[in-house]
C-alpha positions in Angstrom: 70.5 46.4 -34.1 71.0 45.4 -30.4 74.8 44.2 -29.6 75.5 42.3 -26.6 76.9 44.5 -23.4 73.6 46.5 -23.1 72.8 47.2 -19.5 70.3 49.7 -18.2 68.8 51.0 -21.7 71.4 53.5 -21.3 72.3 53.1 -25.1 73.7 50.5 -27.7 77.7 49.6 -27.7 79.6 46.8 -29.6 80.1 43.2 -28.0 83.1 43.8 -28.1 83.3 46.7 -25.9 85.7 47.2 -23.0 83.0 47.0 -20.6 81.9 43.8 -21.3 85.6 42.5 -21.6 86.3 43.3 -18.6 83.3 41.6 -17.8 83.8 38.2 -19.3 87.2 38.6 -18.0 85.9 38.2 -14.9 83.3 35.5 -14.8 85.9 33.4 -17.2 88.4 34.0 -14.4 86.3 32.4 -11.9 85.4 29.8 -14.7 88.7 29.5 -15.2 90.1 28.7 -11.7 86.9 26.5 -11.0 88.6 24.2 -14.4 92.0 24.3 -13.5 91.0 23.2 -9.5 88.9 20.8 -11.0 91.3 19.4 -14.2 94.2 19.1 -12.2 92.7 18.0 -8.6 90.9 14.8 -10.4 94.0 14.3 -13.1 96.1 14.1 -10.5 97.7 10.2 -10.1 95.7 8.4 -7.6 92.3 9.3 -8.7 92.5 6.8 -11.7 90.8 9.5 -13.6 92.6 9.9 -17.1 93.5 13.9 -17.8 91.2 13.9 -20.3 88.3 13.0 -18.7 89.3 14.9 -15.7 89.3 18.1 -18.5 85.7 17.3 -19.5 84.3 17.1 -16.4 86.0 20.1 -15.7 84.7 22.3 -18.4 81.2 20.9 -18.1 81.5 22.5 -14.9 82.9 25.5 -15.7 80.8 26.0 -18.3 77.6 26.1 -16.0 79.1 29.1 -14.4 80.6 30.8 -17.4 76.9 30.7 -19.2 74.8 32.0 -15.9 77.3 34.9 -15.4 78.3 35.9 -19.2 74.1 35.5 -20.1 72.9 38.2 -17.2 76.5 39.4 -15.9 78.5 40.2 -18.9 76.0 40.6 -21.6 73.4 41.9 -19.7 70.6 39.6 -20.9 67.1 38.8 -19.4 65.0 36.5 -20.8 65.9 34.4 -24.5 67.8 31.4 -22.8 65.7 29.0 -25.9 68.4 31.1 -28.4 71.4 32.2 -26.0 71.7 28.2 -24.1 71.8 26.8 -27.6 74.0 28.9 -29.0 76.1 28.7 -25.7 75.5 25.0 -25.9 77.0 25.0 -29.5 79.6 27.4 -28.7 80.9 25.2 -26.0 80.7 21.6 -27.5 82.7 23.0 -30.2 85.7 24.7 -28.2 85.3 21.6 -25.7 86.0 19.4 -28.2 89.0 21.4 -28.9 90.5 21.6 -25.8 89.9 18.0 -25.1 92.2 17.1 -28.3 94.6 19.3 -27.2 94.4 17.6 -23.9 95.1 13.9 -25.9 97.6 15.4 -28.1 99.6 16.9 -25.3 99.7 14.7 -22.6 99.4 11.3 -24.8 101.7 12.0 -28.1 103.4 14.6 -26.9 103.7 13.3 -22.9 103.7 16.3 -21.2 102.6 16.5 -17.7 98.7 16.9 -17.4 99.0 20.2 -15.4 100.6 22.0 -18.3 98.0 20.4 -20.6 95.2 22.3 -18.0 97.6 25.6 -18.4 97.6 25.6 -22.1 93.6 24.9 -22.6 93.6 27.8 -19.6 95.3 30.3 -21.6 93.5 29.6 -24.9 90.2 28.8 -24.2 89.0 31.9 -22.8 90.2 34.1 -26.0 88.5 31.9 -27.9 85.1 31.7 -25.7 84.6 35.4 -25.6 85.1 36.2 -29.6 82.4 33.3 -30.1 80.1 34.2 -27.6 80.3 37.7 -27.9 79.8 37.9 -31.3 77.3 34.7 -31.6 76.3 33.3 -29.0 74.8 36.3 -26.4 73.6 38.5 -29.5 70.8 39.8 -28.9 67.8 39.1 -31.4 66.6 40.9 -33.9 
């Protein structure tokens, strides 16, 4: 079985190995910092932009990033974006729709301030993303 994190033929290794931790550690942190820019810059007051529409557009964004650089980056991959971009696709809608409740639940029921919202879909998202998609979503086939 091929696992996720193979680079260079140079043998097969879990997806959840360090290597490619600190891998998606990286491209989520520029994922990350492109969402919190983006979440807080058009949630701010002024922009009219609700904060959780301001987190969608956000992680849409992010996401674009996050699957260019975990598909060839973190996981290594070339090639298989019919399987990987669906399962990504999937992946995504599933932990965006998360986030986005949490988004509505924080700042609406629980009124707390929309940058603290952003923080707490910050810290928990990525966790979240790179158990899914390093077990699902960037395996390879076969």
């Amino acid at each position: 079985m091929r696992w996720p994190g193979r680079i260079g033929g140079t043998g097969e290794r879990g997806p959840l190995s360090l290597g490619s931790a600190i891998r998606f550690g990286l491209v989520g942190a520029c994922a990350t910092l492109i969402y919190l820019l983006l979440s807080i810059g058009l949630g701010s007051d002024g922009t009219g932009i609700p904060p959780a529409a301001a987190n969608v557009v956000a992680i849409l964004t992010a996401l674009a990033v996050s699957y260019v650089g975990h598909h060839r980056f973190t996981f290594g991959l070339r090639g298989g974006h019919d399987v990987h971009l669906g399962r990504f696709a999937a992946t995504s809608a599933v932990l965006l729709t998360l986030s986005t409740l949490l988004t509505v639940v924080l700042t609406d029921l629980a009124h707390v301030d929309h940058r603290m919202a952003a923080f707490a879909v910050a810290i928990g998202y990525p966790p979240a993303s790179y158990l899914a998609n390093a077990l699902w979503s960037f395996r390879a086939r076969g």
